[in-house]
C-alpha positions in Angstrom: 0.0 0.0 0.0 3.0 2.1 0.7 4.1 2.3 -2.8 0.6 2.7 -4.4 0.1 5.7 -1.9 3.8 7.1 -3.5 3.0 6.0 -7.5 -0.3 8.2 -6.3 2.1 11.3 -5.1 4.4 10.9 -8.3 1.4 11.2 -10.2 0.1 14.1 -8.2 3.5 16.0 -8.7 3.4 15.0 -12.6 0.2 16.5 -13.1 1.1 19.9 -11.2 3.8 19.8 -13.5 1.6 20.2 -16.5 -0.4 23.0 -14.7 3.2 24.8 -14.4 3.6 23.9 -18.3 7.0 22.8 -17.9 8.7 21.9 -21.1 8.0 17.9 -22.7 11.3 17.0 -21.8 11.1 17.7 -18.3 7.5 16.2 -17.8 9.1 13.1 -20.2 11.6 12.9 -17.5 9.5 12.8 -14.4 7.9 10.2 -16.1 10.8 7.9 -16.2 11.6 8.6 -12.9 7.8 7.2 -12.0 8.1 4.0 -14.4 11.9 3.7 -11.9 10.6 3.7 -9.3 7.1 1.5 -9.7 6.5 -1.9 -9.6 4.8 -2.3 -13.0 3.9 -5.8 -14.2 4.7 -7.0 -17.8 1.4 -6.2 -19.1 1.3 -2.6 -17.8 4.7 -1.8 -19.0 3.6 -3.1 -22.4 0.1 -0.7 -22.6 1.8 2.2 -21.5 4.5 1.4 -24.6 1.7 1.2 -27.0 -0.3 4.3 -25.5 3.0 6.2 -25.9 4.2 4.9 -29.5 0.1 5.9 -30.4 1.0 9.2 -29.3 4.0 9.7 -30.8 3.1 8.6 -33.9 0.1 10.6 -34.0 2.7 13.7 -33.4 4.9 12.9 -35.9 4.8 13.1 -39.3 5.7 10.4 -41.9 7.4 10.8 -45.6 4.1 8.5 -46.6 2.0 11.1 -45.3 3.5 13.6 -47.3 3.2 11.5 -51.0 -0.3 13.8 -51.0 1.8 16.9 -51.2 3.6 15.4 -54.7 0.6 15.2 -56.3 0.7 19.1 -56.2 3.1 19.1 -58.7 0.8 18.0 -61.4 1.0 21.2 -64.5 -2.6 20.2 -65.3 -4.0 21.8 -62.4 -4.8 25.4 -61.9 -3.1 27.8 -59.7 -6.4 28.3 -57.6 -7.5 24.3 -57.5 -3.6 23.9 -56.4 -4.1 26.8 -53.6 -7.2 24.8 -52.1 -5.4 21.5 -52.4 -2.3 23.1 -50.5 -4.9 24.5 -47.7 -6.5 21.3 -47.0 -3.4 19.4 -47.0 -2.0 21.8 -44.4 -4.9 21.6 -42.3 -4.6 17.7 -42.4 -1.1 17.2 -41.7 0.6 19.5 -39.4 4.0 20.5 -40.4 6.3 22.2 -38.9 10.0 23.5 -39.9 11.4 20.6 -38.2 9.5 18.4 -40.1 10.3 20.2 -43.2 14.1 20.3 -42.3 14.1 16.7 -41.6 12.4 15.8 -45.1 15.0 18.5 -47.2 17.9 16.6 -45.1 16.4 13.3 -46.4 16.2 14.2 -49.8 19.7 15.9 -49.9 21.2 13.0 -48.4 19.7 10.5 -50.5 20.8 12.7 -53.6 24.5 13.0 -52.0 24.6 8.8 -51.4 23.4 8.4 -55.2 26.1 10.4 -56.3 28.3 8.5 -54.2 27.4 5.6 -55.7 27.7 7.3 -59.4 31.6 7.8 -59.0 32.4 4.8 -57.6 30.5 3.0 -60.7 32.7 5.6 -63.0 35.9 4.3 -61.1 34.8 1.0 -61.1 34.3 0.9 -65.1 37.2 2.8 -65.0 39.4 0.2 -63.2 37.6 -2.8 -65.2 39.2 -1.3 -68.7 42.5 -0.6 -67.4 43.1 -3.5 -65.7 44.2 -6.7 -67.2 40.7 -9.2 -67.7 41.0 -12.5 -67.0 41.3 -15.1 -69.4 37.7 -16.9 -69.4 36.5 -12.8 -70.7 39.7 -12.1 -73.1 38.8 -14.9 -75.4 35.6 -13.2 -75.9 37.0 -10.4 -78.1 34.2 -8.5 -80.0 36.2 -6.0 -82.2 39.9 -6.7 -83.1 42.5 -3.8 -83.6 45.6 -6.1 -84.3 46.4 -9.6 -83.4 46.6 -9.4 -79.6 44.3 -6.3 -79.1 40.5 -5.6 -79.2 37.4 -4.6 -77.5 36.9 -7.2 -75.1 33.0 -8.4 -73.5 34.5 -7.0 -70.1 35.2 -3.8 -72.1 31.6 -3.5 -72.8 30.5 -4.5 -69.6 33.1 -2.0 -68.0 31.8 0.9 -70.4 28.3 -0.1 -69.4 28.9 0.3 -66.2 30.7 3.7 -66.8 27.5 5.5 -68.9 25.2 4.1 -65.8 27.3 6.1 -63.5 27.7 9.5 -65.5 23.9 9.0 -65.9 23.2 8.6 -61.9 25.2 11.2 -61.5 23.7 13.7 -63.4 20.5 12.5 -62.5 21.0 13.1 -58.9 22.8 16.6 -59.6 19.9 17.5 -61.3 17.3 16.3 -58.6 19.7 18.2 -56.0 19.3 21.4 -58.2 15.8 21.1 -58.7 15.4 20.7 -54.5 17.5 23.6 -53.6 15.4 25.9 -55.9 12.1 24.5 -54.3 13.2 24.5 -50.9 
């Protein structure tokens, strides 16, 4: 009964704590120190998690959420039928500029890791022509120049290779362009 009567006072001083309106962090720490210091059973523990992932997720704002705003971009729409669009999507979803830096920092970053990915292609195609093939892809020479040179099937693959990373390159510069104009 002891601890019920002090689970009882924490919850007492957590309330007055919202009255005071103390910042979330400060009331999210009070109520760690209640869940530390009460003796919880499995199944309580696990309501409370849901109850607060619920919360959380209903605070929070997904990049799935946010597919609505892409339809925005669609030329065939007026400037007034995209206005009303924008207002209700607002008033749906609250955003905020965290949320928005957080989806900007998503998008730059996966534009940045593409490109990444472009130039180590380009060195990879790169590396695959200058360096000696091995012998099960030399005898497959497509083009001779003399007797012991030619374009080689691991020439074409390595070239291949080499255009798909110029074109991922280019294709993310130009999506990183288009989102710093935009944002």
């Amino acid at each position: 009964m002891g601890s019920e009567k002090s689970i009882k006072r924490e919850i007492k001083k957590f309330q007055e704590l919202d009255e005071a309106q103390v910042s979330a962090e400060r009331k999210l720490d009070e109520l760690i120190h209640l869940l530390d210091n009460s003796m919880l059973d499995s199944d309580s523990i696990e309501k409370l998690h849901i109850k607060f992932n619920a919360a959380m997720e209903r605070k929070s704002v997904s990049l799935k959420d946010l597919d609505e705003f892409k339809k925005l971009d669609d030329n065939s729409l007026s400037r007034l039928e995209k206005a009303d669009d924008l207002e209700k999507l607002l008033s749906k979803y609250k955003l905020d500029s965290n949320d928005s830096t957080k989806i900007i920092a998503t998008d730059k970053g996966s534009g940045i890791s593409l490109m990444i990915l472009a130039v180590l292609l380009i060195l990879l195609g790169f590396a695959m022509v200058i360096m000696p093939a091995p012998p099960y892809f030399e005898m497959f020479t497509i083009f001779y120049f003399s007797q012991n040179d030619g374009v080689t099937l691991m020439d074409l693959i390595a070239l291949v290779i080499i255009f798909t990373g110029v074109y991922l390159f280019f294709n993310s510069l130009n999506n990183l362009k288009r989102t710093r104009q935009n944002g």
